[in-house]
C-alpha positions in Angstrom: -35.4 -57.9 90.5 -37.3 -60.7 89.0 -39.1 -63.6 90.9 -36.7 -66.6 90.9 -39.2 -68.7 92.8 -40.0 -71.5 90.1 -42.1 -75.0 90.0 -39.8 -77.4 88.5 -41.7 -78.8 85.7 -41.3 -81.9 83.5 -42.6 -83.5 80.6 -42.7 -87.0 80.2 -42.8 -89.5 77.1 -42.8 -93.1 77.0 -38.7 -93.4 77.2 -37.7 -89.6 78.0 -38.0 -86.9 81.0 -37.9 -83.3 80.0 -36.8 -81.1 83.0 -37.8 -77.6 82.6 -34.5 -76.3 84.5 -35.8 -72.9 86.7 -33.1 -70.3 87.1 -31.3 -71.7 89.9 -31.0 -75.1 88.1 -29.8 -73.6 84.8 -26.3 -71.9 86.4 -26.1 -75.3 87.9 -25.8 -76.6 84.2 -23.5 -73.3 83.1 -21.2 -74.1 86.2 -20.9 -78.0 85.5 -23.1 -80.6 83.9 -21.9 -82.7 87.0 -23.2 -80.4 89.6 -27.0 -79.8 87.5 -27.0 -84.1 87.4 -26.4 -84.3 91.4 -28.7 -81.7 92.2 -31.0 -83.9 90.2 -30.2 -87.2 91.6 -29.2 -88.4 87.7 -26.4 -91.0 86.4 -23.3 -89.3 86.3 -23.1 -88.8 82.2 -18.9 -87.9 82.3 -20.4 -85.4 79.8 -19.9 -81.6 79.3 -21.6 -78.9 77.5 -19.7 -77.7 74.6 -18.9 -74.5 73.9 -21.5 -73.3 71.8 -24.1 -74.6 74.0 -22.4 -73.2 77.4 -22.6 -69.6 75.4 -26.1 -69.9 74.5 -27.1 -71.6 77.9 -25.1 -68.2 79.8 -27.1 -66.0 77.7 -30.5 -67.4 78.3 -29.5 -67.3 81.9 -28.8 -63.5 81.6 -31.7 -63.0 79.6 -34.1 -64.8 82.4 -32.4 -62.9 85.1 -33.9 -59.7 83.3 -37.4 -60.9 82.1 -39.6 -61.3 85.0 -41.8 -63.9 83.9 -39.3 -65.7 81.5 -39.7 -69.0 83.1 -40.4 -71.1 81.2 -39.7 -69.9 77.9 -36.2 -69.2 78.9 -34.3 -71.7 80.1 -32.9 -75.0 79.0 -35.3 -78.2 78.8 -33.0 -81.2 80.2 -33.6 -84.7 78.3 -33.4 -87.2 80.7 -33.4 -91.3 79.5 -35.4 -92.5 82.3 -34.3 -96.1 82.0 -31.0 -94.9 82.6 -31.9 -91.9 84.7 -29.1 -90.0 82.5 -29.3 -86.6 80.9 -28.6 -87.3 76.8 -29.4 -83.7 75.5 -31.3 -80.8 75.7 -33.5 -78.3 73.9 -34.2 -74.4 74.6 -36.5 -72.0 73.3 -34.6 -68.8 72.5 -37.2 -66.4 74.1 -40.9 -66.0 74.7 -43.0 -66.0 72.4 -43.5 -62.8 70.3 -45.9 -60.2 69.2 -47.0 -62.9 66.4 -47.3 -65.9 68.8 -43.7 -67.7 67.0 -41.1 -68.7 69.1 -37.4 -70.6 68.1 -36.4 -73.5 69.5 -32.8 -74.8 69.4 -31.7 -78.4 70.3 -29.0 -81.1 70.4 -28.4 -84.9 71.4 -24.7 -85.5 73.0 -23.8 -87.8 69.7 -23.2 -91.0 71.8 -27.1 -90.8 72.1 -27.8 -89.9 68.4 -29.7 -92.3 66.5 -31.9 -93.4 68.8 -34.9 -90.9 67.9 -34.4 -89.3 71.8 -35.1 -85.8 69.6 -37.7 -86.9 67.7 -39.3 -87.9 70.6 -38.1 -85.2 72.9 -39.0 -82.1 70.3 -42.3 -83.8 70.0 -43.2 -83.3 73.4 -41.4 -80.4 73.8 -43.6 -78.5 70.9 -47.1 -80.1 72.3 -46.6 -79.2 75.2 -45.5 -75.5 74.4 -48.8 -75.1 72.1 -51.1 -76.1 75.4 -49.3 -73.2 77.4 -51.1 -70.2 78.5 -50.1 -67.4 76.3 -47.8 -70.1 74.5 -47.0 -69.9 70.7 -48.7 -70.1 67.2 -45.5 -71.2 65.6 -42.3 -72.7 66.4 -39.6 -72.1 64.0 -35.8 -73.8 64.0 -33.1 -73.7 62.5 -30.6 -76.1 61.1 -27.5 -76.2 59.0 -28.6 -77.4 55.1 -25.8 -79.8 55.9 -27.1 -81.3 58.7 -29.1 -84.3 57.3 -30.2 -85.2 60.5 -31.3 -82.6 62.2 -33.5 -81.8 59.0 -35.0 -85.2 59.3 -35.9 -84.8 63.0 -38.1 -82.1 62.0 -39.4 -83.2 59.0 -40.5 -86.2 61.8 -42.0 -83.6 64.1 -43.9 -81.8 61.5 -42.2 -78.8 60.5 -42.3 -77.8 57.3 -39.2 -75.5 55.5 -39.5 -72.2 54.8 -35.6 -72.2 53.9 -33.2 -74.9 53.1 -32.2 -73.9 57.6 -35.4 -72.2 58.3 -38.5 -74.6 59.5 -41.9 -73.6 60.9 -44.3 -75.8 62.5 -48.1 -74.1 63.0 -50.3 -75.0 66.2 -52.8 -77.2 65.0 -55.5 -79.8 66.0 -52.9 -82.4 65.1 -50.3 -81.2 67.2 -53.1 -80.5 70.2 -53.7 -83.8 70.0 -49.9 -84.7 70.6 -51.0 -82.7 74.1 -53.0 -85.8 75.3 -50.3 -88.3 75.0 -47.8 -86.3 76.7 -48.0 -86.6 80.6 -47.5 -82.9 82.3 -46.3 -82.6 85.4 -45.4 -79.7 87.6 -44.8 -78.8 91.3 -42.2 -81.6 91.5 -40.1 -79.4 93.2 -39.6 -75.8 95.1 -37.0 -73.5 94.3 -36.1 -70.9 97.2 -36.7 -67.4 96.5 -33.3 -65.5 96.5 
């Protein structure tokens, strides 16, 4: 059985948190965004996951509960607003990172947030942050519908570049490491029981 002991870990940015959910916290999100936010000690959002993301978030959950050191590849990255203390969207990397160092990362705003570059910011961090990890990836690649104008333009912001009219990569590079300095790491926030 894997180790479900995890270090809570965030990431912080001038407006955002990003809560790297452990195990324990991540069925709290599968079983009710209002029972993850309480756990938390976050603004009640009235908000749910949709469908799509409660699928993907179950399978990541699965997947982590057999990959002994998935955490913290796998899992779900909260978003947090700080001025509000309220949870606005999410991201999640879709496994570790493979035999050729690339890694996908999915994401999503709830839309009463959108516009407000929260996922510019927040996949910002997000990828810095992964390229300063021990063993963490070369390349991040995403994904996005050619009809999503949006999401194309958030990671046209963040560097990526398209491989496809829905395929993007973005490379680990001295630019990006230097995005590591301005993002604020913090870990051992809080313990999560063994089980």
């Amino acid at each position: 059985m894997p180790e479900l002991s995890q270090t809570m870990q965030t990431i912080d940015t001038p407006r955002l948190k990003i809560i790297v959910l452990p195990l324990p916290m991540l069925q709290k999100l599968i079983a009710g965004t209002p029972q993850l936010e309480k756990e938390l000690g976050l603004a009640p959002s009235g908000l749910e996951l949709d469908m799509h993301t409660r699928d993907a978030m179950t399978y990541l959950a699965g997947l982590a509960q057999k990959t002994p050191d998935a955490y913290p590849w796998i899992t779900n990255y909260q978003i947090i607003w700080q001025e509000r203390n309220l949870a606005v969207g999410s991201s999640c990397f879709m496994s570790k990172p493979d035999a050729d160092g690339q890694i996908e990362i999915g994401y999503g705003i709830y839309p009463k947030f959108q516009n407000r570059a929260f996922m510019t910011e927040a996949l910002q961090a997000i990828c810095a942050w992964a390229f300063g990890q021990p063993g963490g990836p070369r390349a991040i690649l995403a994904e996005t519908e050619p009809d999503n104008p949006a999401s194309r333009r958030v990671l046209q912001k963040c560097g990526f570049q398209a491989e496809s009219p829905s395929r993007y990569i973005l490379h680990a590079n001295p630019k990006q490491s230097a995005l590591i300095g301005s993002v604020k790491i913090l870990s051992a926030k809080k313990r999560i029981p063994k089980r």
